[in-house]
C-alpha positions in Angstrom: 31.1 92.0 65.3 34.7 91.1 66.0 37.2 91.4 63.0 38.2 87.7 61.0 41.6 87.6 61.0 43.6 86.6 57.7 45.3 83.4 57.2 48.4 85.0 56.3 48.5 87.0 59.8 47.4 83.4 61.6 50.5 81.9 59.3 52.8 85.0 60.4 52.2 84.5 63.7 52.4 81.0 64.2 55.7 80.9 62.5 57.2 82.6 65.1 57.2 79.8 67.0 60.8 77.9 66.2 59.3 74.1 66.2 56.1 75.3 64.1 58.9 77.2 61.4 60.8 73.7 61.3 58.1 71.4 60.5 56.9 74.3 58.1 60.3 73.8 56.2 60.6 70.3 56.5 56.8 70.1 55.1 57.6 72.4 52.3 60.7 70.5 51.7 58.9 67.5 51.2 56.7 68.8 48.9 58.8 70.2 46.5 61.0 67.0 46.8 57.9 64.7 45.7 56.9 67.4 43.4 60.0 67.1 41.2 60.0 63.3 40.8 55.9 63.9 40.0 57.1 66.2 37.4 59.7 64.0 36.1 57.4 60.9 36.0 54.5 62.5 34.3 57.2 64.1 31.8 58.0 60.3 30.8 54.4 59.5 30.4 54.6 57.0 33.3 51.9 56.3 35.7 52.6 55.5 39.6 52.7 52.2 39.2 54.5 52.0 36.2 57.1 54.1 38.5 56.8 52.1 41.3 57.7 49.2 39.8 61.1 50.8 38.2 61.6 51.5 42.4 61.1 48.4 43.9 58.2 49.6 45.5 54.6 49.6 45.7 52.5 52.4 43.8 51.2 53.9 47.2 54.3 54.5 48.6 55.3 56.5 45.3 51.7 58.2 45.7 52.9 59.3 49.2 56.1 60.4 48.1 54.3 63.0 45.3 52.0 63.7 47.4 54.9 65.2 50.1 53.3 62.9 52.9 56.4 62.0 53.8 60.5 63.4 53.5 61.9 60.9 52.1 65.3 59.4 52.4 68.7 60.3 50.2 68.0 56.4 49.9 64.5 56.5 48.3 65.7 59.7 46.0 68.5 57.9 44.7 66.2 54.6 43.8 63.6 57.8 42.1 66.5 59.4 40.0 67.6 55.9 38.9 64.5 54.9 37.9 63.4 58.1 36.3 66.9 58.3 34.5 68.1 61.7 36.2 70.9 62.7 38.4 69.9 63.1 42.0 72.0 66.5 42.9 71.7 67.3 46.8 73.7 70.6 47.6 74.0 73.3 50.5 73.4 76.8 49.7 74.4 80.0 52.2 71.3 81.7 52.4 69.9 85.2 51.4 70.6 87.8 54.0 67.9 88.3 56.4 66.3 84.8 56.1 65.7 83.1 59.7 67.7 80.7 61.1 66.2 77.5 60.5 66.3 74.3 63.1 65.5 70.8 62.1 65.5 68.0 64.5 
């Protein structure tokens, strides 16, 4: 019987590959972003909607933005930060040594 490989070797090796690294980051970037304004909302006791509305915008498009279904816009941050009452801070940071070059598009 032929040995199952690991996810994390499958992972390892398919990051590797430049593109598959960059939409790696750019997934994990999303996620953290709508992460933080889930955080934020459910800190103030708000649903979604009740969110949504604060936005301009409809409660599934705030679902998909927790949900890091999609990167959203300095735009759509700023109109989260403003509703939610926070200070949207985006900043550049050199990064540890040894970390690989990453490529966006």
């Amino acid at each position: 019987m032929a040995r199952r490989t690991a996810w994390s070797e499958i992972r390892r090796r398919r990051l590797k590959n430049t593109d598959a690294h960059a939409a790696y980051n750019r997934a994990r970037r999303a996620f953290e972003l709508g992460e933080a304004v889930r955080m934020e909302r459910e800190r103030r006791g708000w649903s979604q909607s009740q969110l949504a509305k604060r936005m301009g915008t409809t409660q599934s498009s705030v679902a998909r933005l927790e949900a890091g279904s999609v990167l959203p816009s300095i735009e759509t941050l700023d109109r989260a930060a403003a509703a939610l009452e926070a200070d949207l801070r985006v900043e550049l940071r050199a990064r540890a040594t040894g970390s690989r070059g990453a490529t966006t598009r």
